[in-house]
C-alpha positions as CSV (number, residue, x, y, z in Angstrom):
1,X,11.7,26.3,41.8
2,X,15.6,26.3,41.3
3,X,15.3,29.6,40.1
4,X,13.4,31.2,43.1
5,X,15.4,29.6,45.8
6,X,18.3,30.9,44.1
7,X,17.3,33.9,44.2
8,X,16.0,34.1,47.9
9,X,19.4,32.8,49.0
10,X,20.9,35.4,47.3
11,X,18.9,38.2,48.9
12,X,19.2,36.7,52.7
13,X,22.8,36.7,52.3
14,X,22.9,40.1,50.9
15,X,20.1,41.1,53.8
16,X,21.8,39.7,56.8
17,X,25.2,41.1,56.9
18,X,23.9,44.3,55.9
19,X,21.1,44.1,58.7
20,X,24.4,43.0,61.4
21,X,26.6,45.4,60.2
22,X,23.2,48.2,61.3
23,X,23.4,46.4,64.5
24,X,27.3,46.6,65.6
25,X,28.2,49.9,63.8
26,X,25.3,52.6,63.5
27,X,24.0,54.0,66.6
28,X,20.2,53.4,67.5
29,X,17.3,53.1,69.5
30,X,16.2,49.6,71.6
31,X,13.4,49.6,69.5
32,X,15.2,49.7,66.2
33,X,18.1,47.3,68.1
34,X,15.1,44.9,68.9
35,X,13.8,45.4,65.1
36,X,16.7,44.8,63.4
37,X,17.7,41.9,65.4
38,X,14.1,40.5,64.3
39,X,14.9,41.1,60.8
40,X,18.2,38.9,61.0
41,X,16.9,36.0,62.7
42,X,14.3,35.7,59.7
43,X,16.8,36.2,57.4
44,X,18.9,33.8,58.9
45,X,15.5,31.2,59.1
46,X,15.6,31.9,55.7
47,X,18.7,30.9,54.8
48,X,18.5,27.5,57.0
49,X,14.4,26.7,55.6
50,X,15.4,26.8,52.5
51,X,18.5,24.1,52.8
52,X,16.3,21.9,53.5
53,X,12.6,23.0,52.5
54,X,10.6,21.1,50.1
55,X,8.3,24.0,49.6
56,X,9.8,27.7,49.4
57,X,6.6,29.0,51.2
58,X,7.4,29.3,54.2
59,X,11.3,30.5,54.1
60,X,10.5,33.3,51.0
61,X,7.4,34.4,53.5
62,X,9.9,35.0,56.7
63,X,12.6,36.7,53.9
64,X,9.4,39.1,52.8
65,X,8.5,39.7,56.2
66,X,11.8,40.3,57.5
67,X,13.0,42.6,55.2
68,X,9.3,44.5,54.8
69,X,9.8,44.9,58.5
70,X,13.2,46.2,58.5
71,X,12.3,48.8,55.5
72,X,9.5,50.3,57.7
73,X,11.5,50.4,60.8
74,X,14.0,52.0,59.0
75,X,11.6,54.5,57.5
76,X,10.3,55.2,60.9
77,X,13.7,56.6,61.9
78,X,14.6,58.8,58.8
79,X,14.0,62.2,58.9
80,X,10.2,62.9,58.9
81,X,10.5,64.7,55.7
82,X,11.9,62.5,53.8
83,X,9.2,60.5,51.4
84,X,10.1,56.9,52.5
85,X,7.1,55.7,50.6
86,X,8.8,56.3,47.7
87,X,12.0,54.9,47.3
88,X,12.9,52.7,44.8
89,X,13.7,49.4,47.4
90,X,10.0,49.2,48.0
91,X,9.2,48.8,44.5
92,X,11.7,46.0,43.9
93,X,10.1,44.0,47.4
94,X,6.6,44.4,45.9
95,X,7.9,42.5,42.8
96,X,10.5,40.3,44.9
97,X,7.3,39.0,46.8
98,X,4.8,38.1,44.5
99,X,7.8,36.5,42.3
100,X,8.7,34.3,45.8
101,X,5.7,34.2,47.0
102,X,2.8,34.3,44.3
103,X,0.0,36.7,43.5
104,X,-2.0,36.2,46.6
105,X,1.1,36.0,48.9
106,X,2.5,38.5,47.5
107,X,-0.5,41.5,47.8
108,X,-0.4,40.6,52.1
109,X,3.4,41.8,51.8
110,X,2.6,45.1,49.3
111,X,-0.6,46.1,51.3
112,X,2.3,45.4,54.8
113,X,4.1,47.9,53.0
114,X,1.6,50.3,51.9
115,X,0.1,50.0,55.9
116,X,3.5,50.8,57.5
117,X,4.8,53.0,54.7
118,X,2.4,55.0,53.1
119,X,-0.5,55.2,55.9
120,X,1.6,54.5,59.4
121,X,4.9,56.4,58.5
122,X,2.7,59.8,57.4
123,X,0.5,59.2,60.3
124,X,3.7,59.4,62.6
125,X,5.0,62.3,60.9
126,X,1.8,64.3,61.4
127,X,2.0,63.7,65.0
128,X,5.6,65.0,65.6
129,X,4.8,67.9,63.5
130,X,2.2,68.8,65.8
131,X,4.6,68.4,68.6
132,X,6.2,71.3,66.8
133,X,8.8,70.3,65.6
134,X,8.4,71.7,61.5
135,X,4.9,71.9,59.8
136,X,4.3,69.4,57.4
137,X,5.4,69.4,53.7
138,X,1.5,70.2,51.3
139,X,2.9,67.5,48.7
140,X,3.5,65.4,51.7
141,X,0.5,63.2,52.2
142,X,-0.2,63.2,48.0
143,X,3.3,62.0,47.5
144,X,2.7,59.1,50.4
145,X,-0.7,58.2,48.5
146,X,1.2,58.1,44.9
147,X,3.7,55.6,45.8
148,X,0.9,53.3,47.7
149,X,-0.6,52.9,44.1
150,X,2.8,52.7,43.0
151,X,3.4,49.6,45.0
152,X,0.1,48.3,44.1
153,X,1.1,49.1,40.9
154,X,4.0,47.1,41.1
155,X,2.4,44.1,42.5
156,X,-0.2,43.7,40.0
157,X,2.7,44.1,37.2
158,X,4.1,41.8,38.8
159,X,1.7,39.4,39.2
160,X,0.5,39.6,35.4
161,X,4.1,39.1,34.5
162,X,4.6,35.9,37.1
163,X,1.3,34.5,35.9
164,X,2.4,35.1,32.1
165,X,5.9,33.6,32.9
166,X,4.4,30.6,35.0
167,X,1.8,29.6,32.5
168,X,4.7,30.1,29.7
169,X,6.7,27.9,32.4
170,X,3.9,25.0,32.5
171,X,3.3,25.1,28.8
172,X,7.0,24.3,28.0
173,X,7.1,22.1,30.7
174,X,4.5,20.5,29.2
175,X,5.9,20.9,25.7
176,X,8.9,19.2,26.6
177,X,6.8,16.1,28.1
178,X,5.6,15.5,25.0
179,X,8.8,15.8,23.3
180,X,10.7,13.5,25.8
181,X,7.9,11.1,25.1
182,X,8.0,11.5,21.4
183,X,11.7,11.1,21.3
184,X,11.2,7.5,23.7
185,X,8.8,6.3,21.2
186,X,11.3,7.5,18.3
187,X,13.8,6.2,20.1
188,X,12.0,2.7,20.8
189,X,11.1,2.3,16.7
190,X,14.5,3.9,16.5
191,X,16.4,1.2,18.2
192,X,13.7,-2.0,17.6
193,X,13.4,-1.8,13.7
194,X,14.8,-4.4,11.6
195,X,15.6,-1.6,9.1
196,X,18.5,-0.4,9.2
197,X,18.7,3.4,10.1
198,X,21.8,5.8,10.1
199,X,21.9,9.6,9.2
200,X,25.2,11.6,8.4
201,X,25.8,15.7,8.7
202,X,26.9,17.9,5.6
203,X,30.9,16.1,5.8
204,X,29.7,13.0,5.2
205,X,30.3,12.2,8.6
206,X,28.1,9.2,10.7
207,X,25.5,10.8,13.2
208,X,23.4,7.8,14.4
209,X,23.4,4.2,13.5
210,X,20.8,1.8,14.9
211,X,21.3,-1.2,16.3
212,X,20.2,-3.1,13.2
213,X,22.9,-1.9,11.2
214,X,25.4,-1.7,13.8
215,X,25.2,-5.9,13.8
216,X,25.0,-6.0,9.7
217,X,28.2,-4.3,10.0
218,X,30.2,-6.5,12.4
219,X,28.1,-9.5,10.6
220,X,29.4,-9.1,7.4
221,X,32.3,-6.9,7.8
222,X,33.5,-7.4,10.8
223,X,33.7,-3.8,12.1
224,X,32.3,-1.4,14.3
225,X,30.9,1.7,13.3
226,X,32.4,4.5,15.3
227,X,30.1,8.1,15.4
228,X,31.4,11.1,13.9
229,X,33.5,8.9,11.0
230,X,32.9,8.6,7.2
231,X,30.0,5.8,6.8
232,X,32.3,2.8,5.4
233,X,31.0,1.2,2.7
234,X,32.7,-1.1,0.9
235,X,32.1,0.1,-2.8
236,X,33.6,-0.2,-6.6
237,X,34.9,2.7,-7.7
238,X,31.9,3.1,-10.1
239,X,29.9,2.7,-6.9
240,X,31.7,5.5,-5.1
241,X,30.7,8.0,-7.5
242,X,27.3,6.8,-7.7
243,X,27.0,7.3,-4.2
244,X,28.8,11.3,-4.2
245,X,26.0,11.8,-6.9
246,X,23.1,11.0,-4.3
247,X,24.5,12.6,-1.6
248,X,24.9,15.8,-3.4
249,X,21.5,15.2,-5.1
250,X,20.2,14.7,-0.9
251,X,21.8,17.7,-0.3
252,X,19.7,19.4,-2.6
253,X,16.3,18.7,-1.0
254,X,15.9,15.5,-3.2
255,X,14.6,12.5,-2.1
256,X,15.8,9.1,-3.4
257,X,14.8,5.5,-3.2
258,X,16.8,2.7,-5.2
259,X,17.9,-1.0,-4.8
260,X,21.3,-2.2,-5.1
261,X,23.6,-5.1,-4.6
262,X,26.9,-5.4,-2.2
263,X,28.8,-7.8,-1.7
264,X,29.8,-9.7,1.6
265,X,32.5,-12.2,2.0
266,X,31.2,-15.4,-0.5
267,X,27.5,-14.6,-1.2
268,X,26.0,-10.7,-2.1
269,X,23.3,-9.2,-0.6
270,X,20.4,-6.6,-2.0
271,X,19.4,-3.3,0.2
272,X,16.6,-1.4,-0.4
273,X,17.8,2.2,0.4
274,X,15.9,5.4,0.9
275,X,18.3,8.7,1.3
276,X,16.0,12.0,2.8
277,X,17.7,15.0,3.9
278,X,17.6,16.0,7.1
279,X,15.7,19.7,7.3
280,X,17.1,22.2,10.4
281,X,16.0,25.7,11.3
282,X,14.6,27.2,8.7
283,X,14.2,24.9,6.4
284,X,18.3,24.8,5.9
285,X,19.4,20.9,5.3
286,X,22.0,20.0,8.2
287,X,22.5,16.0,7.3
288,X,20.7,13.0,5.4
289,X,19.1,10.6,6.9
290,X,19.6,6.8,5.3
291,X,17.5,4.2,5.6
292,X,18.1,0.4,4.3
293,X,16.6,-2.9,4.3
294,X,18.0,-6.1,3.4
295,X,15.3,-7.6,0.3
296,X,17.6,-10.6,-0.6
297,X,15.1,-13.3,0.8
298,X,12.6,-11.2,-1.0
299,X,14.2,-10.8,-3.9
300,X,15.5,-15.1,-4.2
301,X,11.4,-15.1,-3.9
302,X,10.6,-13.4,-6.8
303,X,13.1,-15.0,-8.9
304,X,11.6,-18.2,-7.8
305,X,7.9,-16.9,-8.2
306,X,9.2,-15.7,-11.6
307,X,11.1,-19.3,-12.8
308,X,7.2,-20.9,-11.4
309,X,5.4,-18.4,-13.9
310,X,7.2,-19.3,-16.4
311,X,7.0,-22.9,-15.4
312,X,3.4,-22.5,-15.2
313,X,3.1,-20.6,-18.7
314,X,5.1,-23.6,-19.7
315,X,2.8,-26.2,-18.4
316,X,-0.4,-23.7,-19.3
317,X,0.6,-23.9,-22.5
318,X,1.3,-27.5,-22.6
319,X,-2.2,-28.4,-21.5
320,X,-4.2,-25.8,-24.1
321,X,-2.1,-27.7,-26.9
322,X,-3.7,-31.1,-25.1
323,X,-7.1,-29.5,-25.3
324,X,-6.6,-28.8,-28.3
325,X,-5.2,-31.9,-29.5
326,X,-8.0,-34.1,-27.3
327,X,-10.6,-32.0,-29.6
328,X,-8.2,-32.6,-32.8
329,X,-8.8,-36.5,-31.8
330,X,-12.1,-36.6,-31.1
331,X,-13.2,-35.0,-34.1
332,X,-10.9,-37.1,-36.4
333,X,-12.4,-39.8,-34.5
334,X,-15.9,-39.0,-35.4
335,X,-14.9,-38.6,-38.8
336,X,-13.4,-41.5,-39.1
337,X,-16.4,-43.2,-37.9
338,X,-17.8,-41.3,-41.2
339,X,-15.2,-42.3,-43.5
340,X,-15.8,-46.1,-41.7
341,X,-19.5,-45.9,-42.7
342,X,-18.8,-44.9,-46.3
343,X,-16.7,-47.2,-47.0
344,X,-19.0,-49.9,-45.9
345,X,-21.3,-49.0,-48.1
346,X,-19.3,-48.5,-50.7
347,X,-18.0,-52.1,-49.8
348,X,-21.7,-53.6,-49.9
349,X,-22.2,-51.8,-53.2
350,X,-19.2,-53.2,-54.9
351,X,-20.3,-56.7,-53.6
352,X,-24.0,-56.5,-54.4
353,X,-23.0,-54.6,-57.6
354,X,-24.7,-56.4,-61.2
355,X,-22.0,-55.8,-63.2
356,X,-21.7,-59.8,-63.5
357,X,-25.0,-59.8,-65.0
358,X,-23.2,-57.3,-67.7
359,X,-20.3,-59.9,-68.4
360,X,-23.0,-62.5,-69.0
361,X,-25.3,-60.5,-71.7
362,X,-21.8,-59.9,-73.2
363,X,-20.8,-63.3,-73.2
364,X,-24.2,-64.1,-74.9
365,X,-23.7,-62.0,-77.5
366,X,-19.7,-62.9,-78.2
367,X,-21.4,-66.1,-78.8
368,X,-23.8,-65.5,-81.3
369,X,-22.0,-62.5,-82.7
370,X,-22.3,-64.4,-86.3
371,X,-26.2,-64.6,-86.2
372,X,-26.8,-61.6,-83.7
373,X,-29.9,-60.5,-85.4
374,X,-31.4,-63.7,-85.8
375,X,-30.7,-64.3,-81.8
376,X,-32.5,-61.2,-81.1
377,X,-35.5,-61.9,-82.7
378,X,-36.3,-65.7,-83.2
379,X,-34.2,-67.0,-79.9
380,X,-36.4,-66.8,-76.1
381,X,-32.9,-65.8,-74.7
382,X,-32.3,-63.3,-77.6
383,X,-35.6,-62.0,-77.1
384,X,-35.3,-61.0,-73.5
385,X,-31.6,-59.6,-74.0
386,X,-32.7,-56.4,-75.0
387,X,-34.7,-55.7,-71.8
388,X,-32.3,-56.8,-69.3
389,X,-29.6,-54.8,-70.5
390,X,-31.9,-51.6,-70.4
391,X,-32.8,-53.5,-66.9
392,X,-29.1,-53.8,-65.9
393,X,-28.0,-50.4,-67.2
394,X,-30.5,-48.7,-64.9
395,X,-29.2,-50.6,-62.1
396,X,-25.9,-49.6,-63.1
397,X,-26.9,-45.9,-63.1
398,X,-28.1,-46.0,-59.6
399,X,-25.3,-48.3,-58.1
400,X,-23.0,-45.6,-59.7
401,X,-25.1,-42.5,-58.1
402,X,-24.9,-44.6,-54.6
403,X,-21.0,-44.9,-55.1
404,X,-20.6,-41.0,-56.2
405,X,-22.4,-40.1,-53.5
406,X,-20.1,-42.2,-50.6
407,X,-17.4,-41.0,-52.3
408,X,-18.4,-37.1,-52.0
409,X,-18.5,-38.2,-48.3
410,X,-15.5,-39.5,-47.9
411,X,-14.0,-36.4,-50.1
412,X,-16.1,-34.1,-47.0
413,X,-14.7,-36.3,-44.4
414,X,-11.0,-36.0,-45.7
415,X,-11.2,-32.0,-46.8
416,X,-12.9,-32.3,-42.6
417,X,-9.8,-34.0,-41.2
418,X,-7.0,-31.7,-43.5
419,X,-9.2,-28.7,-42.0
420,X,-9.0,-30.1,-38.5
421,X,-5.3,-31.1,-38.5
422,X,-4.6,-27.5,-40.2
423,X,-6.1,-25.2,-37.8
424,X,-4.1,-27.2,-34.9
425,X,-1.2,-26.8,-36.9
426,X,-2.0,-23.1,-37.6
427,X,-2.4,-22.9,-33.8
428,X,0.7,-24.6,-32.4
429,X,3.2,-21.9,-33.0
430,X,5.0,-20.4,-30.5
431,X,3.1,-18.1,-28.3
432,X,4.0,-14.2,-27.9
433,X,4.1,-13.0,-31.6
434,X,0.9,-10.3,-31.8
435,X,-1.3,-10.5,-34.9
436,X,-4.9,-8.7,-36.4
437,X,-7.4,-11.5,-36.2
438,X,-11.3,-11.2,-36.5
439,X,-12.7,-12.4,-32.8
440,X,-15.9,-14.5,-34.3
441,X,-13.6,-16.2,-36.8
442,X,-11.0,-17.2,-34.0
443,X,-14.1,-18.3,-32.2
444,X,-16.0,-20.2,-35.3
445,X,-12.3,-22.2,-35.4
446,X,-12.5,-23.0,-31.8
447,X,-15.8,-24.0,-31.8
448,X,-15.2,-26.1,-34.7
449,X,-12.7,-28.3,-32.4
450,X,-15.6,-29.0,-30.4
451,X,-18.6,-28.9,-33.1
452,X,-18.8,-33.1,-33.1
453,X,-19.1,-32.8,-29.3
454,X,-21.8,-30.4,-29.5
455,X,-23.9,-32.1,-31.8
456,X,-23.4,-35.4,-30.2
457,X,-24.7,-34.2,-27.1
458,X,-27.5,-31.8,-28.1
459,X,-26.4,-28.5,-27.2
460,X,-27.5,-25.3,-29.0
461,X,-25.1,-23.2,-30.1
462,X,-26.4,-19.5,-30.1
463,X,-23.9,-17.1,-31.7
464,X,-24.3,-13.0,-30.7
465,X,-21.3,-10.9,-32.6
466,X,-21.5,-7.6,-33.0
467,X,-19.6,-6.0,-36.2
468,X,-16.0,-5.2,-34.7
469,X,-13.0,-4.6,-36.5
470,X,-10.4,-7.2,-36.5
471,X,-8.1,-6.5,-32.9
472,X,-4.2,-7.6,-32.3
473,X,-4.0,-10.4,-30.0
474,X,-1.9,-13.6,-29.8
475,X,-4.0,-16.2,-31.5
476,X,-2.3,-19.1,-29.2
477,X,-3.2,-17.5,-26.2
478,X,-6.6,-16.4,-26.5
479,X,-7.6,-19.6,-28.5
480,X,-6.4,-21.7,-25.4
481,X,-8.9,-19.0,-23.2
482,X,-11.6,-20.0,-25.7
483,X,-10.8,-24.0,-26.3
484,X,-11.1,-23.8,-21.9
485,X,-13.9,-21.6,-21.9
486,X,-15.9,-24.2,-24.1
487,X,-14.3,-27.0,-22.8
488,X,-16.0,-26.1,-19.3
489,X,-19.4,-24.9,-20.6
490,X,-19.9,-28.1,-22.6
491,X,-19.2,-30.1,-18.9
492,X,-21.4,-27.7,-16.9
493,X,-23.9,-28.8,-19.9
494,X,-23.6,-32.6,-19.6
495,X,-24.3,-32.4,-15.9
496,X,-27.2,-30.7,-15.8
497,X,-30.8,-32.1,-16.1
498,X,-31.4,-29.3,-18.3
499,X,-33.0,-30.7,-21.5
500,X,-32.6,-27.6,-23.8
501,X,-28.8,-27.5,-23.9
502,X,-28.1,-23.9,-24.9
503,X,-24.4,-22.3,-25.2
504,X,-24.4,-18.6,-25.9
505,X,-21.5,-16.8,-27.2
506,X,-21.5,-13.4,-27.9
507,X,-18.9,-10.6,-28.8
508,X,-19.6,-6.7,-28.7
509,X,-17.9,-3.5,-27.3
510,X,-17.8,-2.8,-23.7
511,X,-19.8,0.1,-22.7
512,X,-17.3,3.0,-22.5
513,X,-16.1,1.3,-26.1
514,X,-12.8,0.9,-25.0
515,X,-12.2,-3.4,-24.6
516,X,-13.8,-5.8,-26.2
517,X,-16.0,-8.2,-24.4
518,X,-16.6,-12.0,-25.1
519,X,-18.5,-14.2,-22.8
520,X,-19.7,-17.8,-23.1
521,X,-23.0,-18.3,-21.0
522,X,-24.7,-22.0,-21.0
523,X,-27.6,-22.6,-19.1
524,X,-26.1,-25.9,-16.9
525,X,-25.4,-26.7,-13.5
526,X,-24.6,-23.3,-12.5
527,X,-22.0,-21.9,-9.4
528,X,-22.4,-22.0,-5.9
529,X,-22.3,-18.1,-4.5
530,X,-19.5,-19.4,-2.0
531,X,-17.8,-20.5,-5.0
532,X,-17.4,-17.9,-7.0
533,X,-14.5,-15.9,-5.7
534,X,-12.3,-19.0,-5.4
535,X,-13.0,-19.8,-9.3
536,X,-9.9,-18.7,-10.4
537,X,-7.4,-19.7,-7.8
538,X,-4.9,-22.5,-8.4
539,X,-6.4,-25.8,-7.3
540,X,-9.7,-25.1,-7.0
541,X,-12.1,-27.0,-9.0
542,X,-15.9,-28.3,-9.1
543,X,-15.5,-31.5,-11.0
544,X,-14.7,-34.7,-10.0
545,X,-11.7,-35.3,-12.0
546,X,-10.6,-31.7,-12.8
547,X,-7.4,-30.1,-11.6
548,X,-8.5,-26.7,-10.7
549,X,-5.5,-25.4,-13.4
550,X,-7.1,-24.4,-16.7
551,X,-9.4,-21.1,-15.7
552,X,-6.1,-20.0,-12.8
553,X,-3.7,-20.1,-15.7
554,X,-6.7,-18.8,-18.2
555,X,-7.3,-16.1,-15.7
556,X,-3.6,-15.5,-15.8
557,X,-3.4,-15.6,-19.4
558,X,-5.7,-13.2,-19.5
559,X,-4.2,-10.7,-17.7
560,X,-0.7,-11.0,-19.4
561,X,-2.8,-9.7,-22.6
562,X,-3.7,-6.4,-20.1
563,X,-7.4,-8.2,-20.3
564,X,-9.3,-9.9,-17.2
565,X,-11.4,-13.0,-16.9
566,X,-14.5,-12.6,-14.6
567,X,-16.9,-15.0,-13.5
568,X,-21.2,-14.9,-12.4
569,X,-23.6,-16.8,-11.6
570,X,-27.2,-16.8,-10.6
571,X,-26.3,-20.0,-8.7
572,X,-26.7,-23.9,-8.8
573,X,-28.5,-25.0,-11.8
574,X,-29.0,-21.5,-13.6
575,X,-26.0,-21.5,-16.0
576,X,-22.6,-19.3,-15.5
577,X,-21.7,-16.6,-17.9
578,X,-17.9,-16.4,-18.3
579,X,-16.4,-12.6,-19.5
580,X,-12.9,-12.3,-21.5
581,X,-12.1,-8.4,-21.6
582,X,-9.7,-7.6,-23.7
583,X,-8.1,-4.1,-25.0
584,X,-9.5,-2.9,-28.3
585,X,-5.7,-1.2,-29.1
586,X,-3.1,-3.6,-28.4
587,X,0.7,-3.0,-27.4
């Protein structure tokens, strides 16, 4: 619009003192006086319409009309055989219209012309030549009908090139909508992120900064970053060059991400920094655009998540060795009550023994040693000597067999304790060294922490191992998943009403052959479905008195040995089925 009333102020001053220079200076006619003083009063309602005009309708129509009716009055009083029609000025009012006034507009103005100029003009020509004045020119009427479809010509060149331009006009209006709302929305994450943002040109020189790092600056450095200088970072030496290297490395279409540390008055601080170059015109890089976010709360977390992993591993570990120990105990405790028994009876053997009975037929015969024959044959004592010590050695032979056998017992019952106190011996080394064990082995030894327990309370033990070659795994770790593992089945067991007590164990290849699967099902009390995906989270537990710690930190356990624990159920009362998948290759 700025355009177009431009350029109709431009051609009603350029019309009107032409159009009063006609009037005071070149001689004419009343009619062409009253004419051209028509055409300056529109030009001059031109001039003050469009001052103050909202719409250019109305003063570009009253510049069309005025100087459309001063080019065919001046036609009208050339020479009548000159081809008015056909000069050049037409043209450019044809096109001056339609761009002022539109297509529609614009075709009343070119068919004014064509009317006045190429039908009226020729019309008035024909008559004075008949008034005999010179015969007409025979290219006369053709010429007059050529440049009427040369002005039409114009206009509708015109008006394909002003609806071209205008719909080219709306698009990049449009175009540019969207990109002042783009950049306000850029602007607003711009200017409202907590991240700090800042981009520099080819020097090295600061193009933007955000407000976010605008404060961090005057926070901990107490400065203001000032455009178009150096970003100032405070920096080693070692630093500085670092920093040249990923610039230039920016500059060369590279993008970088990378933590590091700066310091700030008494404490330090950690930025997570992302450098992207900036692309231009033709894919050319014109800057790099930096952005940084402070991670040091982040980071203090993860050093204190890591201190409470290891705490936990600490603790984990802590309380496997008291499972362990708890079934080292209770199984020396049972034996004990073994070795207790045996000795009883070995106690009650030696009291009840008949060796006394020996010491007397001795002392019989010590007596009569001089007439020994004659006291086994003529004396009733003698005579009955012979039997009770045949008696008395039989009773002897059993009372010994009695005694051997207590004391093969209490041999077992030892050689059980040494084996129980040497497998938690072999087990209580310091977790993290990797060895080749055989899985069913590892799993006999656990079981046989717990064997007592098992047999005291009825339960089955169903074993399932496939033939697998010895794996490398840390024995500590994976025995304190087992010593759990059965630990919980064997309390699932002695809750449930289930008479037939049955724990399954089994061991075999995973179906792409890859990990190794182990999984301890019993049929006892079973899993709620709700509780199911809570069974491995810290704190959560079933029992009454447990601690919900022993399958998180197995769980975790797992998972440090690149296995997983999982968990299923066909719910309450139909058992649980715990899986251990571990990697057939270790590290």
């Amino acid at each position: 619009m700025h355009a177009r009333s431009r350029v109709m102020m431009a051609a009603a001053c350029i019309m009107a003192p032409f159009t009063l220079l006609f009037l005071l200076a070149a001689p004419h006619s009343v009619t062409s006086a009253s004419v051209g003083s028509v055409a300056l009063l529109l030009y001059l309602g031109t001039l003050a319409l469009t001052r103050r005009a909202t719409s250019l309708t109305t003063p570009a129509t009253l510049l069309c009309l005025g100087m459309s009716v001063a080019f065919i009055a001046g036609a009208f009083s050339l020479d009548g055989t000159t081809y008015a029609s056909t000069h050049a000025v037409h043209m450019m009012l044809a096109a001056l219209s339609v761009y002022l006034l539109g297509p529609r507009r614009g075709l009343f103005i070119t068919l004014l012309l064509i009317l006045g100029l190429g039908i009226l003009r020729p019309l008035h020509h024909v008559e004075v030549s008949r008034g005999g004045v010179s015969p007409p020119d025979p290219f006369y009427w053709p010429m007059h009908l050529f440049a009427s479809f040369a002005l039409l010509g114009a206009w509708a060149l015109s008006s394909f090139n002003g609806t071209e331009r205008d719909e080219a006009q709306e698009r990049l209006e449009r175009t540019l909508d969207e990109l002042r709302d783009n950049e306000g929305k850029l602007s607003s994450v711009f200017e409202s992120t907590d991240d700090m943002l800042s981009s520099i040109d080819l020097q090295g020189r600061l193009l933007t900064a955000n407000p976010a790092l605008r404060e961090m600056y005057r926070k901990r450095y107490g400065q203001e970053l000032v455009l178009g200088q150096p970003l100032p970072i405070p920096m080693t030496p070692e630093n500085i060059r670092l920093w040249e290297q990923r610039i230039v490395q920016a500059f060369s279409g590279q993008r970088m991400r990378f933590e590091e540390e700066y310091e700030a008055g008494a404490g330090h601080y950690v930025l997570d920094i992302r450098l992207s170059p900036i692309r231009g015109a033709g894919g050319r890089i014109t800057g790099v655009t930096i952005v940084s976010r402070d991670i040091t709360a982040r980071k203090e977390a993860e050093s204190r998540m890591g201190e409470m992993h290891r705490t936990l591993m600490d603790v984990s570990r802590q309380a496997g060795m008291a499972e362990i120990a708890t079934g080292v105990l209770h199984n020396v405790g049972n034996t004990l009550n073994s070795i207790n028994v045996s000795t009883g009876v070995l106690a009650d053997t030696l009291r009840k023994s008949h060796v006394a009975g020996l010491a007397r037929a001795t002392s019989l015969m010590r007596e009569h040693t001089t007439e020994l024959g004659t006291f086994l044959t003529t004396d009733p004592q003698g005579q009955k000597l012979p039997a009770y010590l045949f008696a008395l050695s039989q009773q002897l032979q059993e009372e010994r067999d009695a005694m051997s056998q207590e004391v093969r017992a209490l041999s077992q019952s030892v050689e059980h304790i040494k084996s129980i106190i040497g497998m938690q011996q072999k087990h209580a080394r310091v977790a993290g060294s990797q060895e080749q064990l055989s899985i069913p082995q590892l799993i006999d030894e656990a079981l046989r922490l717990h064997a007592i327990s098992f047999e005291r309370l009825g339960i089955a033990i169903e074993r399932d191992y496939a033939q697998l070659a010895p794996i490398l795994v840390d024995r500590h770790k994976l025995l304190q998943i087992l010593v759990n593992l059965l630990s919980n089945a064997r309390h699932a067991l002695l809750e449930s009403e289930q008479r037939d007590k049955r724990l399954t164990i089994r061991v075999q290849p995973s179906p792409e052959g890859k990990n190794l699967l182990i999984q301890v099902a019993d049929n006892g009390q079973g899993i709620a479905p709700e509780h199911l995906p809570r069974m491995f989270t810290l704190g959560f537990t079933t029992k009454k008195t447990g601690h919900g710690f022993g399958l998180h930190m197995s769980a975790l356990t797992a998972t440090e040995m690149k296995g997983r624990l999982t968990c299923t159920s066909p719910g309450p009362g139909q058992g649980a089925t715990f899986t251990l998948e571990l990697p057939m290759k270790g590290p």
